[in-house]
Backbone as CSV, one residue per row, in Angstrom:
resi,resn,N_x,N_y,N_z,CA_x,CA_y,CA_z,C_x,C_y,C_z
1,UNK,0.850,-1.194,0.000,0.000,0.000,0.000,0.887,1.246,0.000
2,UNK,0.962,2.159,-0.663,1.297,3.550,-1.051,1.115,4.129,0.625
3,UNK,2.535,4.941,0.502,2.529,5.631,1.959,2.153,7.108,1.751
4,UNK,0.829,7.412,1.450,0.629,8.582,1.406,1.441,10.011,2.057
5,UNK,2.286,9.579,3.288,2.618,10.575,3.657,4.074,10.811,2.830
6,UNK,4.224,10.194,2.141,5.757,9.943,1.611,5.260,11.316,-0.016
7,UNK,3.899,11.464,-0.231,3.929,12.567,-1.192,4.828,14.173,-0.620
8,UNK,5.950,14.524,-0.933,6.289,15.917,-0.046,6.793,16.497,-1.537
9,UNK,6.387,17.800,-1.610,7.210,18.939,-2.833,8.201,19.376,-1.942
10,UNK,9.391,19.385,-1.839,10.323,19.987,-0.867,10.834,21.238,-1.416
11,UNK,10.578,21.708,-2.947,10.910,22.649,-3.622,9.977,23.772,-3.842
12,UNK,10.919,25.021,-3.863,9.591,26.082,-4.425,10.338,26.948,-5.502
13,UNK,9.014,27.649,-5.675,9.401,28.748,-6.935,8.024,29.924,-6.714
14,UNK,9.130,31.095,-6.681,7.953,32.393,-6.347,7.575,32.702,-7.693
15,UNK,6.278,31.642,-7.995,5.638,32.554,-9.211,4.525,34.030,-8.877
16,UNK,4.615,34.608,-9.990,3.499,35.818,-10.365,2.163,35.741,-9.367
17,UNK,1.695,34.336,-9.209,0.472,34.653,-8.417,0.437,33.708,-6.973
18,UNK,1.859,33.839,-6.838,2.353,32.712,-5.425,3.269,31.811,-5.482
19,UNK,3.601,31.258,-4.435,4.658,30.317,-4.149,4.265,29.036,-5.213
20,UNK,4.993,28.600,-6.027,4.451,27.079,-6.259,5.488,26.181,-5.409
21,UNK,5.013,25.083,-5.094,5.991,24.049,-4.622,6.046,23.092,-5.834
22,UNK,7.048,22.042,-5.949,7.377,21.595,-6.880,8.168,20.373,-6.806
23,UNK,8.768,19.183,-7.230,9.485,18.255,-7.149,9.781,17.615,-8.330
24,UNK,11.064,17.120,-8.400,11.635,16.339,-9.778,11.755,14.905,-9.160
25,UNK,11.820,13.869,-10.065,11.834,12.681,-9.765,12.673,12.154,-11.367
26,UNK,13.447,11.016,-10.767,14.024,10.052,-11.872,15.354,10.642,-11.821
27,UNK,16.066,10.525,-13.423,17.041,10.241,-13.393,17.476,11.898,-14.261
28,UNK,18.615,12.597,-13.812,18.656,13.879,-14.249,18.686,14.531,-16.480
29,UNK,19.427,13.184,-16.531,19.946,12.985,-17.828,18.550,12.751,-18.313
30,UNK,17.418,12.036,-18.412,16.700,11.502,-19.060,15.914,13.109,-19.555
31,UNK,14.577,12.208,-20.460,13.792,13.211,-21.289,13.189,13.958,-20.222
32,UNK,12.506,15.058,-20.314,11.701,15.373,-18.909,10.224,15.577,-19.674
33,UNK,9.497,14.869,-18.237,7.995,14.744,-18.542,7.478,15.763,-17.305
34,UNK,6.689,16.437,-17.932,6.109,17.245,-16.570,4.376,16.841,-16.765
35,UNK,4.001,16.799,-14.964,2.541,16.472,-14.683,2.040,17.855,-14.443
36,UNK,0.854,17.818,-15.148,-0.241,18.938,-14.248,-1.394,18.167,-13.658
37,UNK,-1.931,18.977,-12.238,-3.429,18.177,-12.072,-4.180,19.345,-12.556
38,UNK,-5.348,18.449,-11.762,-6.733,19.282,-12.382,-7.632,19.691,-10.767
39,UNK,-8.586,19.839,-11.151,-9.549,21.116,-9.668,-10.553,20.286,-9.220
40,UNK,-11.054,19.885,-8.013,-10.059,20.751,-6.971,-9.094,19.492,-6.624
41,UNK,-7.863,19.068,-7.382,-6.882,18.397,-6.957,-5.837,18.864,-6.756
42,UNK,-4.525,17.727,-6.558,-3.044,18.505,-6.441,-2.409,17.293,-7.569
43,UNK,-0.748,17.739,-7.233,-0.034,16.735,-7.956,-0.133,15.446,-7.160
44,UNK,-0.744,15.298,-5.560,-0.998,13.711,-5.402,-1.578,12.820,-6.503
45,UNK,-2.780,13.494,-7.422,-3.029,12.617,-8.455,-2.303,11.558,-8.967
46,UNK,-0.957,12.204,-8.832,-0.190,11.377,-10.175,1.008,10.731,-9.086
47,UNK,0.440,10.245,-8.019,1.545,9.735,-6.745,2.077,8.386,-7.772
48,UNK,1.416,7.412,-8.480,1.674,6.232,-8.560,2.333,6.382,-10.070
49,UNK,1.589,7.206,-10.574,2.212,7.336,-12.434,3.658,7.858,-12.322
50,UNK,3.620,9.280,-11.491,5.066,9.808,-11.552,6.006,9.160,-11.065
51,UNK,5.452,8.271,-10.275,6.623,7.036,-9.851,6.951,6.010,-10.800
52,UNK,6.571,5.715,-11.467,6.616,4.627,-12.581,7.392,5.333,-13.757
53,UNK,7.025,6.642,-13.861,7.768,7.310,-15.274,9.062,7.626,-14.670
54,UNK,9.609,7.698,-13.529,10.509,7.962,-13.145,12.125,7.380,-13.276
55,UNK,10.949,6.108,-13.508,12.383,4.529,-13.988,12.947,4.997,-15.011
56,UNK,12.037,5.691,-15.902,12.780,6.063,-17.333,13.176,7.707,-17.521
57,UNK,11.786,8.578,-16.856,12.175,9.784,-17.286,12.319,10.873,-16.592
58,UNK,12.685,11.920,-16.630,13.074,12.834,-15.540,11.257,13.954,-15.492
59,UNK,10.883,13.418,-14.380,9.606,14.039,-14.156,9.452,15.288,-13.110
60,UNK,8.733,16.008,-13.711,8.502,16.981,-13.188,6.660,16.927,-12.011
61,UNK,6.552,17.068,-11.316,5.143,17.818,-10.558,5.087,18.939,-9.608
62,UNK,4.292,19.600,-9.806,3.677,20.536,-9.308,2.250,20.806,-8.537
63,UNK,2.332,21.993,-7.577,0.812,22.456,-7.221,0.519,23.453,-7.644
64,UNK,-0.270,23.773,-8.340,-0.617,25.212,-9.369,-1.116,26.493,-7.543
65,UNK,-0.905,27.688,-8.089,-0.729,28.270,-7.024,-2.426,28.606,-6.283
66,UNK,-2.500,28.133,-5.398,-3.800,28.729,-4.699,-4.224,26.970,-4.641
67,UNK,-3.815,25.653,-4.912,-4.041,24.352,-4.301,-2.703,23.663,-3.587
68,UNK,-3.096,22.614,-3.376,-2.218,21.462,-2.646,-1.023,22.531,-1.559
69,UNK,-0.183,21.825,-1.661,1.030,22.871,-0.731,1.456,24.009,-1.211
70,UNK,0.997,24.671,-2.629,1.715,25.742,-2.862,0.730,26.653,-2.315
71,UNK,1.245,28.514,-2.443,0.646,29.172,-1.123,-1.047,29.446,-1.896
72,UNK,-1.494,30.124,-0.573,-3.087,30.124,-0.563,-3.133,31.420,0.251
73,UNK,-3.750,32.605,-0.447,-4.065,33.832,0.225,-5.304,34.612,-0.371
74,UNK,-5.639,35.499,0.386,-6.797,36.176,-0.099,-6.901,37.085,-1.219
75,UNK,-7.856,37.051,-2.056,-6.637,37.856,-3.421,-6.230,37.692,-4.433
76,UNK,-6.060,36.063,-4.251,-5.300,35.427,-5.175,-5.800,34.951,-6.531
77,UNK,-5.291,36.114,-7.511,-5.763,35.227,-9.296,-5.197,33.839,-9.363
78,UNK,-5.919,32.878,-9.043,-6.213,30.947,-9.760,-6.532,30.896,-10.865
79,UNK,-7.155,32.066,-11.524,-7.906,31.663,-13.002,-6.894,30.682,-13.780
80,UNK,-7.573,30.312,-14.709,-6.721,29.348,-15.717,-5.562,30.520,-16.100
81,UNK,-6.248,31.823,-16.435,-5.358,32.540,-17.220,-4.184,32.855,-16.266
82,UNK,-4.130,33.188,-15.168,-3.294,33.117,-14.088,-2.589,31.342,-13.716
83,UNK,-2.837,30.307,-14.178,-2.084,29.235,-14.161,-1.542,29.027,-15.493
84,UNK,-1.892,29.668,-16.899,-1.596,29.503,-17.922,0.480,30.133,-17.829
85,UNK,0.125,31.325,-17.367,1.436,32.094,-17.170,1.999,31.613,-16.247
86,UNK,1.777,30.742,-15.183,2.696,30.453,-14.498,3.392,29.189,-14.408
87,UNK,2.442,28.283,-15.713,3.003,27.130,-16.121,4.358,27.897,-17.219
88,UNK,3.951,28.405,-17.554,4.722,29.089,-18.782,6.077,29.880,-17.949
89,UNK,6.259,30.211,-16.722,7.030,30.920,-16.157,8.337,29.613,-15.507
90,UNK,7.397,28.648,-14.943,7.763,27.452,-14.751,8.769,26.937,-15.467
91,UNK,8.633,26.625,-16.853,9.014,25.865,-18.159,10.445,26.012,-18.255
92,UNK,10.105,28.053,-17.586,11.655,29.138,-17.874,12.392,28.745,-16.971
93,UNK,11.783,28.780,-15.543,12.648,28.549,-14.296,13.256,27.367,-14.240
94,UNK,12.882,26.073,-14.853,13.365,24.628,-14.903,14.303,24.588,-16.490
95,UNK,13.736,25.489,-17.025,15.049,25.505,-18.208,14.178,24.034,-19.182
96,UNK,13.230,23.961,-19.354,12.868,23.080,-20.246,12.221,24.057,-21.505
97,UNK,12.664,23.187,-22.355,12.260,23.763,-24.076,11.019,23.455,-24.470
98,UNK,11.274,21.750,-24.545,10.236,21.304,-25.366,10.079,19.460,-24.436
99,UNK,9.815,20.014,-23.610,9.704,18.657,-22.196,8.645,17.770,-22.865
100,UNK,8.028,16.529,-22.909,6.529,16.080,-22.938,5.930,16.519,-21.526
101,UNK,4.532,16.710,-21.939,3.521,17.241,-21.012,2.286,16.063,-20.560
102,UNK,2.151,15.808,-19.492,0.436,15.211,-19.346,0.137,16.285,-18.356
103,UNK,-1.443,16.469,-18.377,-2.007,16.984,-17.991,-3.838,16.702,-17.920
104,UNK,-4.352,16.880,-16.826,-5.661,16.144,-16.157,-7.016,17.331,-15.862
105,UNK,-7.613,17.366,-16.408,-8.882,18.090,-15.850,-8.516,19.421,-16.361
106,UNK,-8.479,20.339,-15.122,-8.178,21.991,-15.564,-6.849,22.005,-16.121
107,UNK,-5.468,21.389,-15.510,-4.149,21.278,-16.235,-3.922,21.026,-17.411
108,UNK,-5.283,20.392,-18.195,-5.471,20.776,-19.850,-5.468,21.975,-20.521
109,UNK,-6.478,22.581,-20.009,-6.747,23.877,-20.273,-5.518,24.865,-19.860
110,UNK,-4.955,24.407,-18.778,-3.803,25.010,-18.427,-2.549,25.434,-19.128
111,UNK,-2.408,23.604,-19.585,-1.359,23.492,-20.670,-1.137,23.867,-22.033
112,UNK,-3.245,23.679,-22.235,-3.274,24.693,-23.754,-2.779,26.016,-23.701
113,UNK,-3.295,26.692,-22.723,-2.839,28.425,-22.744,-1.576,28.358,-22.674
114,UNK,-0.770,27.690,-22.102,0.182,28.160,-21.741,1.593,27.809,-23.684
115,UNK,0.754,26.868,-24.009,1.072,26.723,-25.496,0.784,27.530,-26.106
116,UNK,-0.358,27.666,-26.441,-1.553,28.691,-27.180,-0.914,30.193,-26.765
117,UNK,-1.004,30.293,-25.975,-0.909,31.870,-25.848,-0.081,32.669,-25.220
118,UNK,1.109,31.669,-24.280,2.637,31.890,-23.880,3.813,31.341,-24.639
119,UNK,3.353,30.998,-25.642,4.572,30.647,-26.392,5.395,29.519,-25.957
120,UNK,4.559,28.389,-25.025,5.372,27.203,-23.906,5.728,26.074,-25.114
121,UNK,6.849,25.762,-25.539,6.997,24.716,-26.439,7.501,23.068,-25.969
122,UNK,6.511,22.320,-26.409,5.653,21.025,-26.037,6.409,20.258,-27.229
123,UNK,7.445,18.693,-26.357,7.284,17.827,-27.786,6.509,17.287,-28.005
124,UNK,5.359,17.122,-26.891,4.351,15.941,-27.130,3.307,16.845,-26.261
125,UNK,2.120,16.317,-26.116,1.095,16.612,-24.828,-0.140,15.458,-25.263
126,UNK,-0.230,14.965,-23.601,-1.519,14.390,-22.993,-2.125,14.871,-23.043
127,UNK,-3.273,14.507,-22.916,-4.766,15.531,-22.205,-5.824,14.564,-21.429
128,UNK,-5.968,14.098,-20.449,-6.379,12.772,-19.496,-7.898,13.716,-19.219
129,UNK,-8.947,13.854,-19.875,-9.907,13.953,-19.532,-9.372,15.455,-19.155
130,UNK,-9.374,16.396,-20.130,-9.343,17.676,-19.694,-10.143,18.784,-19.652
131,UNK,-10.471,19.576,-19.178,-11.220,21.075,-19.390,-11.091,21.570,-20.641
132,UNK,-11.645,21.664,-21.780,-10.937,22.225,-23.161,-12.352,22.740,-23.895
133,UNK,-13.326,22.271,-23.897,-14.331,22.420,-24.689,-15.365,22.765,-24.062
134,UNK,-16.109,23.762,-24.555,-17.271,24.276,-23.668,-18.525,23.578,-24.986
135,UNK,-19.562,23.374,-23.347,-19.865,24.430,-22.515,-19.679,23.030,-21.181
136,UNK,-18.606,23.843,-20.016,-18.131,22.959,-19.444,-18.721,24.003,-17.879
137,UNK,-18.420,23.006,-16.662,-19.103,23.995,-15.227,-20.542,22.999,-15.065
138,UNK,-20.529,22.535,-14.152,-21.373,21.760,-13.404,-22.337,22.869,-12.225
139,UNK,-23.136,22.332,-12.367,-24.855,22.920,-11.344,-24.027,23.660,-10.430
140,UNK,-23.142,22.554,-9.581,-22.636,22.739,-8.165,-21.344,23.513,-8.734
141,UNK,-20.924,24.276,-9.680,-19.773,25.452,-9.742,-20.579,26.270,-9.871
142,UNK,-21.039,26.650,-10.682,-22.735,27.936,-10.734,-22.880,27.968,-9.450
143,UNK,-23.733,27.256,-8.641,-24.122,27.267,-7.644,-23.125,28.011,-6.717
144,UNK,-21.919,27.524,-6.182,-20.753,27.854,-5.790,-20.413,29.132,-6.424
145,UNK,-20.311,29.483,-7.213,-19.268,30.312,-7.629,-20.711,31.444,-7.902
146,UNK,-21.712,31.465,-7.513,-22.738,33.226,-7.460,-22.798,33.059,-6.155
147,UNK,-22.284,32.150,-4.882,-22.443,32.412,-3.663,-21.356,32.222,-2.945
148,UNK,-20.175,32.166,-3.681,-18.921,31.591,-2.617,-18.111,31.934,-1.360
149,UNK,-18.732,33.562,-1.339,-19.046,34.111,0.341,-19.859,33.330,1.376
150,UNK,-20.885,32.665,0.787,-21.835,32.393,1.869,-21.039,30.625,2.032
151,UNK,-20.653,30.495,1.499,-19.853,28.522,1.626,-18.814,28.925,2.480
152,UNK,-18.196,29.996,2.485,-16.829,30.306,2.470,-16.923,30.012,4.282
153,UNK,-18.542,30.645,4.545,-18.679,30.596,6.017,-18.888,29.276,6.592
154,UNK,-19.360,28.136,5.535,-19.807,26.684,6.332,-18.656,26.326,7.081
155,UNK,-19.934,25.630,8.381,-18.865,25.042,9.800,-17.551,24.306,9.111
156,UNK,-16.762,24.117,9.491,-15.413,23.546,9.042,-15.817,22.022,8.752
157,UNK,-16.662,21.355,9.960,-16.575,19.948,9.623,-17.650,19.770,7.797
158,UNK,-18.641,20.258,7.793,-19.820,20.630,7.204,-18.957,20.738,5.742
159,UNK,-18.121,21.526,5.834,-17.054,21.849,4.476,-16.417,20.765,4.155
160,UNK,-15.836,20.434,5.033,-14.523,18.408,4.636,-15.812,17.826,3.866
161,UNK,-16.569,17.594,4.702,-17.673,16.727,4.581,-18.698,17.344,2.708
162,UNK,-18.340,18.513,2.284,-18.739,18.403,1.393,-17.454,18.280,-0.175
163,UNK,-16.883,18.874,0.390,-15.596,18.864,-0.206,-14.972,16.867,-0.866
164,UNK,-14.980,16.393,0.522,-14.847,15.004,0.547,-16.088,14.486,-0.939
165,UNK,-17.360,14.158,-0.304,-17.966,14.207,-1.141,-17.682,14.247,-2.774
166,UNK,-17.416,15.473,-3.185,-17.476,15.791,-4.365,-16.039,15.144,-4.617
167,UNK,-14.972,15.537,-4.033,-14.067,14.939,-4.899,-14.777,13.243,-5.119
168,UNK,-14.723,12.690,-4.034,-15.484,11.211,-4.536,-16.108,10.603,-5.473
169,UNK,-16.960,12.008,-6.177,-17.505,11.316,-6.972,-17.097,11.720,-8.212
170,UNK,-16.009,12.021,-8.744,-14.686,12.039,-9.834,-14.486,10.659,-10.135
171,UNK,-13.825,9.638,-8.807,-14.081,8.751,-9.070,-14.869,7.462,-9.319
172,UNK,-14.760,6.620,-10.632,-15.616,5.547,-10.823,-15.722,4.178,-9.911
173,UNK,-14.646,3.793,-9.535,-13.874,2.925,-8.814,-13.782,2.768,-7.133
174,UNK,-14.153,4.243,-6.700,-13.915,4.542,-5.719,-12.580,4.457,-4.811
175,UNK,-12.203,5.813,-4.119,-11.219,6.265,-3.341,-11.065,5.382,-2.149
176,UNK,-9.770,4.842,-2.141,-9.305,4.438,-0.614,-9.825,5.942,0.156
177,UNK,-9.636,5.407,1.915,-10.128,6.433,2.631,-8.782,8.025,2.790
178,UNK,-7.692,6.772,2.845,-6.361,7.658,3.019,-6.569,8.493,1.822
179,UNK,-6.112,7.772,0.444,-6.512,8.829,-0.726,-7.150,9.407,-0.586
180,UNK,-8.252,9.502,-0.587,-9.627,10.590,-0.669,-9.193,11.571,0.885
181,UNK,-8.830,10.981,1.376,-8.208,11.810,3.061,-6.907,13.268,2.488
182,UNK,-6.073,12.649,1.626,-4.893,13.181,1.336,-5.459,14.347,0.162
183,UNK,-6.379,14.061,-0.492,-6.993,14.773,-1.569,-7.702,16.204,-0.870
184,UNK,-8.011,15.986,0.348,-9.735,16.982,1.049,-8.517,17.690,1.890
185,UNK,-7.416,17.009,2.323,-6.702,18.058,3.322,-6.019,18.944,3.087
186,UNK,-5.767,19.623,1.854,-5.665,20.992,1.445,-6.328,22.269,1.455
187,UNK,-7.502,21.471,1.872,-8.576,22.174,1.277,-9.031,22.708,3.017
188,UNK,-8.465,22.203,3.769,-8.986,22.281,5.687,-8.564,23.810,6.676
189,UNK,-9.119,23.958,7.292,-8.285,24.897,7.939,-9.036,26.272,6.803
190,UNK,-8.866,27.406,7.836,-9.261,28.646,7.263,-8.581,29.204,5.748
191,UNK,-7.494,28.829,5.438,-6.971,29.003,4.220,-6.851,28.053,2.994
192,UNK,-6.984,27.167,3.787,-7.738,26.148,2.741,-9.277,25.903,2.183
193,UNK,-10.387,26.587,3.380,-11.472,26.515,2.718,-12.023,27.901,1.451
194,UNK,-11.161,29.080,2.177,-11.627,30.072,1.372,-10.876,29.632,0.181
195,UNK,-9.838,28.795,0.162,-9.058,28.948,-1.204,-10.239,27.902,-2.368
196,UNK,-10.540,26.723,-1.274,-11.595,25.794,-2.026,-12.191,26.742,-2.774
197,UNK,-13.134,27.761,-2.097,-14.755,28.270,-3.144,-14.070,29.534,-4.170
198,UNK,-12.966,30.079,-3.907,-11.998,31.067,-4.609,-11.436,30.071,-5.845
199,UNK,-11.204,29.302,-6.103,-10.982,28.799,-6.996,-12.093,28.310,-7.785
200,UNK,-13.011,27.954,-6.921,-14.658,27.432,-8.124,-14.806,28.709,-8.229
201,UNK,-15.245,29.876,-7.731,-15.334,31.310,-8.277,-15.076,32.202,-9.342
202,UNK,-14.107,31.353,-9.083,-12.891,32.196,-10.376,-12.679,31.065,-12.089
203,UNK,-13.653,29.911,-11.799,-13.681,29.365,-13.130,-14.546,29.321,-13.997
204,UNK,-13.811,30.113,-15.481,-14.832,31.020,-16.199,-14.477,29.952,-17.591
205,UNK,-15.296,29.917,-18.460,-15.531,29.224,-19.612,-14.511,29.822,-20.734
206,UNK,-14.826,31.569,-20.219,-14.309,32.319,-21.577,-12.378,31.809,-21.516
207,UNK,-11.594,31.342,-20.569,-10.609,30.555,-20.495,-10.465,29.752,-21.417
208,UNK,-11.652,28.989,-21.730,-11.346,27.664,-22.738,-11.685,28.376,-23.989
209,UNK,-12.793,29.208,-24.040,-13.354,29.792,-24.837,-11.980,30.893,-26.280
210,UNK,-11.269,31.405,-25.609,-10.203,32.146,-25.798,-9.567,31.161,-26.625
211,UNK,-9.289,29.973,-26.290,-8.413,29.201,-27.057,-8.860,28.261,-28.203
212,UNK,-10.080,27.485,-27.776,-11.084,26.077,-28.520,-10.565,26.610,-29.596
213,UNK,-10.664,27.801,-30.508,-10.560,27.937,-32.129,-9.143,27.949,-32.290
214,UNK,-8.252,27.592,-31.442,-6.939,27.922,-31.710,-6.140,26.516,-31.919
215,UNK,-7.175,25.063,-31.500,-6.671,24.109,-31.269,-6.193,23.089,-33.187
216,UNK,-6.874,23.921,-33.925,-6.321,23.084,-34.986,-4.957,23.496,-35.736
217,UNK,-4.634,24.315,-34.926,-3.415,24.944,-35.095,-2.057,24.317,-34.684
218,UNK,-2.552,23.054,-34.045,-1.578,22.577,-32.845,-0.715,21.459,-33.781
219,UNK,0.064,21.861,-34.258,1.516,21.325,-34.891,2.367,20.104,-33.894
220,UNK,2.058,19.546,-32.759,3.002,18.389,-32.085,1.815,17.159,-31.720
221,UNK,2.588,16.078,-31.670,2.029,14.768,-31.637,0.970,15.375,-30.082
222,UNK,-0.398,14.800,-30.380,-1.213,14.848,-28.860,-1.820,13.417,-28.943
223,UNK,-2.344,13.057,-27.653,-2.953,11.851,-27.226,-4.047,12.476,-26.645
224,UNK,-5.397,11.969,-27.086,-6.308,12.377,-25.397,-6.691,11.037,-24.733
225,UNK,-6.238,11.025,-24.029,-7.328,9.410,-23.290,-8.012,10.089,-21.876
226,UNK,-9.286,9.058,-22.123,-10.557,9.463,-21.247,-11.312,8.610,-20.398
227,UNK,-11.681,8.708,-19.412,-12.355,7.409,-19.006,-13.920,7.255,-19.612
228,UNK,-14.306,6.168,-19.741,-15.366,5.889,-20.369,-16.652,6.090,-19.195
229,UNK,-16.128,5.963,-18.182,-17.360,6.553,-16.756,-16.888,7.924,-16.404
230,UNK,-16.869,8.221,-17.354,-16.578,10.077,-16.484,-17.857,10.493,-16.452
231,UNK,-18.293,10.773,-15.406,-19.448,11.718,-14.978,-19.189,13.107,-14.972
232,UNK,-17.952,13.309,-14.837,-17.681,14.743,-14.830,-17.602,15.837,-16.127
233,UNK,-17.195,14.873,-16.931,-16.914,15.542,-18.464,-17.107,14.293,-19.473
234,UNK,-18.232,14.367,-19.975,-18.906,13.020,-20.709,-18.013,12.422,-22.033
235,UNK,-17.968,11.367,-22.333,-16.752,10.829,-23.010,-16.908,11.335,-24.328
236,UNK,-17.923,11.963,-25.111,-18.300,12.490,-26.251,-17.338,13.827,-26.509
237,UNK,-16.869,14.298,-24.680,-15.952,15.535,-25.596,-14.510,14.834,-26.028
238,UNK,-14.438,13.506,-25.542,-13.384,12.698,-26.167,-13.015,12.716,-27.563
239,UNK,-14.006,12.322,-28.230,-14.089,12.036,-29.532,-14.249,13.878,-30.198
240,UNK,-14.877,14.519,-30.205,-15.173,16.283,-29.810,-13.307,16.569,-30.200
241,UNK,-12.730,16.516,-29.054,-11.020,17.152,-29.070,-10.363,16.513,-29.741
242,UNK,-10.362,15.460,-29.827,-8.854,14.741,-30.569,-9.832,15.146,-32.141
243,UNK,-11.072,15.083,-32.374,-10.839,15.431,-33.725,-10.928,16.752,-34.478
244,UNK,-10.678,17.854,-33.018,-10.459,19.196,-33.226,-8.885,19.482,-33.602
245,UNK,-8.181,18.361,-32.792,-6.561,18.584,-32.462,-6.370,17.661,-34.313
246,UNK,-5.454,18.389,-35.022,-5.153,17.227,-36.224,-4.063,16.475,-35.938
247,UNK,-4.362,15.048,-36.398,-3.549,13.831,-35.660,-3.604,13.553,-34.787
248,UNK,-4.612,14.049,-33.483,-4.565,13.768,-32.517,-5.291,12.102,-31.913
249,UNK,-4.357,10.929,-31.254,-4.695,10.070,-30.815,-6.109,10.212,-30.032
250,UNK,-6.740,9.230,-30.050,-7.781,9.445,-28.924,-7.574,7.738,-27.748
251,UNK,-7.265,7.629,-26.694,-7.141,6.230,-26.008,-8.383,6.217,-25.001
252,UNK,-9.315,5.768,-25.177,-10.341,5.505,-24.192,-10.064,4.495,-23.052
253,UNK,-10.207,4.876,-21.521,-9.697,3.869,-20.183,-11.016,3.284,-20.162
254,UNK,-11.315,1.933,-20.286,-12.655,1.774,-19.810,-12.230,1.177,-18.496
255,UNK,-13.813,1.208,-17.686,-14.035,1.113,-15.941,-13.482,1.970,-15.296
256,UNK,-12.739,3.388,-15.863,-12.772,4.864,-14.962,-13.323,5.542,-15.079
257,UNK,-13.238,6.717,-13.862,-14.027,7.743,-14.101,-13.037,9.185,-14.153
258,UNK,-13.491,10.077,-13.938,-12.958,11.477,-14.548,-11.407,11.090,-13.606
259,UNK,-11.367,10.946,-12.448,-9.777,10.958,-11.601,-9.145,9.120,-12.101
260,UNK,-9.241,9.639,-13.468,-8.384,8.184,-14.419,-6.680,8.013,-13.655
261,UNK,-6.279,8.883,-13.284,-4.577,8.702,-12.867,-5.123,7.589,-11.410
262,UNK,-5.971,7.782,-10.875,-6.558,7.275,-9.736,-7.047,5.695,-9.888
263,UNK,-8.032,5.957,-10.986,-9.325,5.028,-11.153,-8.161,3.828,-11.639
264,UNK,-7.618,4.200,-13.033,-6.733,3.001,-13.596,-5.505,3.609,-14.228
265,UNK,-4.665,3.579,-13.022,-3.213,4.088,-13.096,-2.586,3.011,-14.236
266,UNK,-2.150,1.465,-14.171,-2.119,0.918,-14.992,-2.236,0.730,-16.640
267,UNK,-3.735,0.866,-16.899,-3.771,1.529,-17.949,-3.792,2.956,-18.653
268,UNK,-3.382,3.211,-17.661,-3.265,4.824,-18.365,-1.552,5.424,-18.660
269,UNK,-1.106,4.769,-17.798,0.577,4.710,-17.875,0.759,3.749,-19.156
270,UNK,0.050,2.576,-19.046,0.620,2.098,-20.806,0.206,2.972,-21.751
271,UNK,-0.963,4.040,-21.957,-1.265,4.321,-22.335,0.177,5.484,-23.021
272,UNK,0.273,5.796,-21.823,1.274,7.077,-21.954,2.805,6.936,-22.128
273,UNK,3.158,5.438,-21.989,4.177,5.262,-22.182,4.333,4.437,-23.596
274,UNK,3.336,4.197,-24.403,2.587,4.100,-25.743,2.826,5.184,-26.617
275,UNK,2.593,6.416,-26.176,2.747,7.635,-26.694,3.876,8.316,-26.632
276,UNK,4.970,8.294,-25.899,5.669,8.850,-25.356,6.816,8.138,-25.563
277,UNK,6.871,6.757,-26.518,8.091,6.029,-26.672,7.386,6.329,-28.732
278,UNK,6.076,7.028,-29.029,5.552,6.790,-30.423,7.089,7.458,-30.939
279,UNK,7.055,6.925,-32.187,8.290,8.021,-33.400,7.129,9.433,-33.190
280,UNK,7.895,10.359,-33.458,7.218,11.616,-33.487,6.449,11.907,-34.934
């Protein structure tokens, strides 16, 4: 069993809209692969994948600023467009050119802007069930995000307890307790809950919107793989992106759901190590 407490970023970097924390794994010489997660997650997502790519490649993860361990204050631009630039600031500070990319949920959308519209150069990119295509935002972000003052106040336990919840049901498979434990505890404590509803607040469509027409433009090998139980983002925008992206692979996970690095780590690492060994 995975020692959850053994996830630590011991590294930082003062980006534009906060501290990110950060960690490399593998071997220094090799290719470098960098992870993004997606909302409301961290780089725990990818505890078991980034360990496995590590045998071969020099991996990068991160916490985009305003989740997981990197900082959390009042104030703070999370927008995509504010993680777009600071993936892109990132790229500079680690000295990578043209690294391969995966990226999960919002870290899609992330990774597009930061291609799309920072000039971030990609030899390859994932996209694991990402944010990319509207019209994307669930009942409960609406909901959240025209009242996120009034959540901001729920009792502390009342908050885990909904927080918990929702991440849960990302997955198809269902969360060990520790996992799903390690996932909600960022989110605890007075700076972790305002950061929770500050980040659903601040997620706006016109983000994806800005870019969607920009995607057939995209000149490097992409993969999307998706889980076939995603409740969160229905598998139709699967088929939707890869045949927006030209050449773009499409790998469907069946028996996951939207937290695929989670649901079926296994197949999703062949998946990616399928792609990522392809001739270009």
């Amino acid at each position: 069993m995975t020692d959850t407490r053994a996830w630590q970023l011991s590294r930082a970097f003062p980006s534009t809209a906060g501290t990110v924390r950060w960690e490399r794994f593998g071997p220094e010489d090799a290719d470098p692969v960098v992870l993004l997660h997606g909302t409301p997650f961290s780089s725990y997502v990818w505890q078991e994948i980034a360990g496995a790519l590590a045998q071969r490649y020099q991996v990068y993860v991160w916490d985009m600023p305003g989740y997981g361990a990197s900082e959390k204050h009042e104030g703070q631009d999370v927008s995509l467009a504010a993680q777009g630039a600071v993936f892109a600031e990132l790229l500079a500070h680690w000295g990578l050119t043209r690294p391969s990319v995966v990226a999960h949920d919002f870290g899609g959308a992330v990774a597009l802007r930061a291609h799309l519209l920072h000039g971030a150069a990609y030899g390859r990119l994932a996209l694991v069930d990402p944010v990319a295509l509207a019209p994307w935002g669930s009942p409960f972000f609406r909901l959240v995000g025209e009242h996120a003052p009034v959540f901001e106040q729920l009792p502390p336990a009342l908050h885990l307890a909904l927080v918990r919840e929702y991440i849960r049901s990302a997955s198809h498979r269902g969360l060990r307790d520790d996992v799903a434990g390690e996932l909600v505890l960022p989110w605890s404590g007075e700076a972790g809950q305002a950061a929770f509803y500050r980040q659903i607040a601040q997620a706006d469509q016109r983000y994806t919107d800005e870019i969607q027409g920009k995607y057939a433009g995209i000149d490097i090998p992409v993969t999307v793989c998706w889980g076939t139980e995603d409740t969160w983002i229905p598998v139709a925008k699967a088929h939707e992106l890869a045949a927006a992206i030209p050449g773009a692979r499409l790998q469907l996970i069946p028996d996951a759901g939207h937290l695929v690095p989670l649901d079926a780590p296994a197949p999703l690492l062949a998946a990616l190590l399928d792609f990522l060994t392809a001739p270009a």
